[in-house]
C-alpha positions as CSV (number, residue, x, y, z in Angstrom):
1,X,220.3,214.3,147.6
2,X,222.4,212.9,150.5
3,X,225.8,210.4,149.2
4,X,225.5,206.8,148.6
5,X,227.7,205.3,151.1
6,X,229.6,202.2,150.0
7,X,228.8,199.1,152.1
8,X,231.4,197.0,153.9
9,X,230.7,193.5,152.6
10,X,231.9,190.1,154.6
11,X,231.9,186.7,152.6
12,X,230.9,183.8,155.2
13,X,230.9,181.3,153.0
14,X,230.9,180.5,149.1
15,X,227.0,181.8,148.9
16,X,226.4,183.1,152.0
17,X,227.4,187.1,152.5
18,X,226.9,189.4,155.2
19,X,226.3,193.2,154.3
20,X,227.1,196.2,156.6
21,X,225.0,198.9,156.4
22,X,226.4,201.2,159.5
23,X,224.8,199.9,162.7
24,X,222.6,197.3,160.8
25,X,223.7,194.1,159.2
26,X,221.8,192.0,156.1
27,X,222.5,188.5,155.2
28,X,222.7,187.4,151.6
29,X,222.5,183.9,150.6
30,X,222.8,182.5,146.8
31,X,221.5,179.3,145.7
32,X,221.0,177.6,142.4
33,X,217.7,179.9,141.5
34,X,217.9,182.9,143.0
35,X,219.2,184.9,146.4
36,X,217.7,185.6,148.9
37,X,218.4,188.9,150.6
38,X,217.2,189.1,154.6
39,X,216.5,193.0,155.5
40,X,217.7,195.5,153.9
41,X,219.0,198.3,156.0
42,X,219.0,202.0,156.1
43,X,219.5,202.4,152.4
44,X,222.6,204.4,152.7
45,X,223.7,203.2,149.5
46,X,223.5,201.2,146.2
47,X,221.8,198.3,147.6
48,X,220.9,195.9,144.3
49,X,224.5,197.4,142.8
50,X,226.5,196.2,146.0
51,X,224.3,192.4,145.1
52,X,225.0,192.1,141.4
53,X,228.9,192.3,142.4
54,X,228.4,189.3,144.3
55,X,225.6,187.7,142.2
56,X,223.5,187.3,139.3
57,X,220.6,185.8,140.2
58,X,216.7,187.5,140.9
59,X,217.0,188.8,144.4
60,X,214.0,187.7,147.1
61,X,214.3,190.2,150.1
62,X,212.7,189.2,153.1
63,X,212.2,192.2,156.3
64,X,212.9,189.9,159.6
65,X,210.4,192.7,160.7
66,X,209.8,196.5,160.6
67,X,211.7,199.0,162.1
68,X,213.5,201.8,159.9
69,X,216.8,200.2,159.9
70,X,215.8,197.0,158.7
71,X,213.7,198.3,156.0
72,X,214.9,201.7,154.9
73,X,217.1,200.1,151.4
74,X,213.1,198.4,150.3
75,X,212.8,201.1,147.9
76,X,215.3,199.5,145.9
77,X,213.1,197.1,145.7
78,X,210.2,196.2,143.6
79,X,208.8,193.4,146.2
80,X,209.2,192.8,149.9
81,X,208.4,189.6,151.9
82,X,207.0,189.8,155.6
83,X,204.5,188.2,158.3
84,X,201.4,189.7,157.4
85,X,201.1,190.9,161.2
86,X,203.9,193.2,160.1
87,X,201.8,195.0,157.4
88,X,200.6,197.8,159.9
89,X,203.9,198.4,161.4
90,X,205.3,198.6,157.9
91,X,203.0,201.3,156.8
92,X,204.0,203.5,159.9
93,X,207.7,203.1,159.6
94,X,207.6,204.1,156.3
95,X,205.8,207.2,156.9
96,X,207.7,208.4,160.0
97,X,210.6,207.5,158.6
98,X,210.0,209.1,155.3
99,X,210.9,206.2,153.6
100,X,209.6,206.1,149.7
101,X,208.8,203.1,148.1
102,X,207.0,203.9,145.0
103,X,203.7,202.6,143.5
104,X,205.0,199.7,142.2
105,X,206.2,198.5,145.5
106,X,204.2,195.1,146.5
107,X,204.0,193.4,150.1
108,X,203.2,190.1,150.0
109,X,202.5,187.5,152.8
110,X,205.3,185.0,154.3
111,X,203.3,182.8,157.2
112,X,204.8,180.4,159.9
113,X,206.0,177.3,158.7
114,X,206.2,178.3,154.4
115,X,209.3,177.5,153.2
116,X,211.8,179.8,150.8
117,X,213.4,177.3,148.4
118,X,216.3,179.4,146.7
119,X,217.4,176.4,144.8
120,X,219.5,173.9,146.9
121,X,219.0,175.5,149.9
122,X,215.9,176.6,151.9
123,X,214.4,178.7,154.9
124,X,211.5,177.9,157.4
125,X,209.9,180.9,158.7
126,X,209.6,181.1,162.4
127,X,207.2,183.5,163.7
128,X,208.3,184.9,166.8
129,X,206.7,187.8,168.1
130,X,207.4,190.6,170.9
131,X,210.0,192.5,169.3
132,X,207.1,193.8,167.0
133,X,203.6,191.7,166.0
134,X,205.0,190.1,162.8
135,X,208.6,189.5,163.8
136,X,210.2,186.1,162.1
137,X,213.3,184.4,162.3
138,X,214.4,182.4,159.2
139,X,215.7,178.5,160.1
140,X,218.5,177.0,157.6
141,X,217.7,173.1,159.1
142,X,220.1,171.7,156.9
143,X,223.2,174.2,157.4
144,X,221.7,174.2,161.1
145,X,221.5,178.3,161.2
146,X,218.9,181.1,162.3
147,X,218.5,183.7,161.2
148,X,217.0,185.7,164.2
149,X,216.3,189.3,163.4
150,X,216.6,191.8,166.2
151,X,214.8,189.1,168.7
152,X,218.5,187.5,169.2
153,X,220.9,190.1,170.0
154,X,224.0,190.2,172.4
155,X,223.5,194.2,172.0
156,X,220.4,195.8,172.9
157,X,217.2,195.2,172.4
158,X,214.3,197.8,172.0
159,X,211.2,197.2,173.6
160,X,210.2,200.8,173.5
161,X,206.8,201.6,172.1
162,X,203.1,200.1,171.8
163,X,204.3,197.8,169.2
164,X,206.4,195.9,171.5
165,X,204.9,193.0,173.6
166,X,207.6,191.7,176.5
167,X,205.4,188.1,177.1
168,X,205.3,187.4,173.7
169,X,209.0,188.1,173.2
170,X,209.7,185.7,176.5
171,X,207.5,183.3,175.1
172,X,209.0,183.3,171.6
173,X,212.6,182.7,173.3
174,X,210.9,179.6,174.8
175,X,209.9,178.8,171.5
176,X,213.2,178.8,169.9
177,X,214.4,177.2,172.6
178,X,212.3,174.1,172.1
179,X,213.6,174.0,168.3
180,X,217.0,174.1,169.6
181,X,217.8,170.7,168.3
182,X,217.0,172.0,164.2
183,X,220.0,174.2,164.6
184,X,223.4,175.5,166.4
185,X,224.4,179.4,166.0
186,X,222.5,182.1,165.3
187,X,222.9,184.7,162.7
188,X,222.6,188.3,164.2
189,X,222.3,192.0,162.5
190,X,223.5,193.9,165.5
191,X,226.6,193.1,168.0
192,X,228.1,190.0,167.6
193,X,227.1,187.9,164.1
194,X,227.5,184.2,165.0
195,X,225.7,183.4,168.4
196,X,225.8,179.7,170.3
197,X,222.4,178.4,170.2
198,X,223.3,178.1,174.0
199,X,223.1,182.0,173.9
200,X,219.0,181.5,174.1
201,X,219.1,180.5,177.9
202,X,220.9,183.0,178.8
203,X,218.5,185.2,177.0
204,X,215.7,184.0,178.5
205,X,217.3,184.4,181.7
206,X,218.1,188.0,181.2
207,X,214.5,188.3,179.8
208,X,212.7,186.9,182.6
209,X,214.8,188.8,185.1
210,X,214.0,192.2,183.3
211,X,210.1,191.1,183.6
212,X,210.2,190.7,187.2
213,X,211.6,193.6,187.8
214,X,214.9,191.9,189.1
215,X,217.2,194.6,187.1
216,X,218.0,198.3,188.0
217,X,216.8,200.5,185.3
218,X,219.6,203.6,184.1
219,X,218.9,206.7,181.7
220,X,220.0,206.2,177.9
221,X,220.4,208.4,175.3
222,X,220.7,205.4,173.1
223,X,216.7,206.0,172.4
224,X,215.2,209.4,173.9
225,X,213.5,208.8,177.4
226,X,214.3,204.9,177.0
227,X,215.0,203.5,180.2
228,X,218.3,200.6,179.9
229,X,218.1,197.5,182.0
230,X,221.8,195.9,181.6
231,X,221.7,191.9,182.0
232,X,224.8,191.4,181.1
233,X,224.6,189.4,178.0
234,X,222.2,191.8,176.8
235,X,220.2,195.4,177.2
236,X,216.6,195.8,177.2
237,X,215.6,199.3,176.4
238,X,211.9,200.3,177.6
């Protein structure tokens, strides 16, 4: 059995927490009835230890969406929270990634527009495909946050198998863009954690350039036989 790695944990704000889990980042937030925990990484440690250090409330975890590193610590967990248009993603991940959940794990449903009410604060989900089928982004209206899973990164971004869907990813970014007045940053698990809510025009931008083939494609070993396309403010990998 490999060693538990200790995370690096970041306090934002009184009940709010980010948690480090080597490339990946999670986001904790605490309200009056229980926490609410968005992704939960590569599971290189003590996941629900590194939590009960910070609080003692039942833990919700949401998956933002699918891939390994944003779902690798679910085992932990007894229950998981997606889009349902995530399920079949899920299922692979898990397999190729050789990821154990148990028999006692349970998926269950989260669809655009319900509302996670932790107790004096609450989240919207967003669905907003392209990335993968079922990916969401979680809106904090009255702290004016996002919480944009890997669809909002000043990194790179993958777009790199069947799952993928560049149109849909373009036209979630309009999406989000036409809800720009419900918030103003952006929370982000990769690269640079607090984004402008400005950064989504420049993202569309880069997006639409990449799509029209306006970009100059280089070699990465990033992801094997993944072609990069550098915009500047961020890197499409296809």
């Amino acid at each position: 059995m490999s060693e538990k790695r200790a995370y690096e944990v970041e306090q934002i704000d009184k009940n709010s927490w980010m948690i480090v889990d080597d490339i990946v980042r999670l986001f904790l937030f605490a309200g009056t009835e229980k926490a609410l925990l968005v992704d939960s990484g590569l599971g290189s440690g003590d996941l629900k230890e590194t939590i009960s250090k910070l609080t003692k409330l039942p833990v919700m975890l949401v998956n933002t969406h699918a891939d390994y590193d944003h779902i690798s610590g679910n085992a932990q967990f007894d229950k998981v929270f997606m889009h349902p248009a995530e399920f079949a993603r899920y299922k692979t991940e898990l397999v190729d990634w050789n990821v154990s959940v148990g028999e006692s794990h349970e998926v269950e449903p989260l669809w655009e527009g319900d509302v996670i009410d932790i107790g004096g604060r609450s989240f919207e989900v967003v669905l907003i495909p392209g990335h993968t089928p079922g990916s969401i982004a979680l809106l904090d209206r009255e702290n004016r946050i996002l919480l944009g899973g890997d669809s909002i990164l000043a990194d790179r971004i993958a777009m790199v198998n069947p799952w993928r869907d560049f149109d849909a990813y373009i036209f979630s970014i309009k999406k989000l863009i036409g809800m720009r007045g419900c918030f103003d940053f952006v929370y982000s698990p990769h690269g640079d954690y607090l984004l402008s809510v400005d950064f989504l025009d420049m993202l569309l931008v880069a997006a639409i350039s990449c799509r029209n083939g306006e970009l100059e494609g280089v070699e990465t070993d990033f992801i094997k036989d993944a072609i990069m396309y550098d915009a500047g403010v961020v890197k499409f990998l296809f």
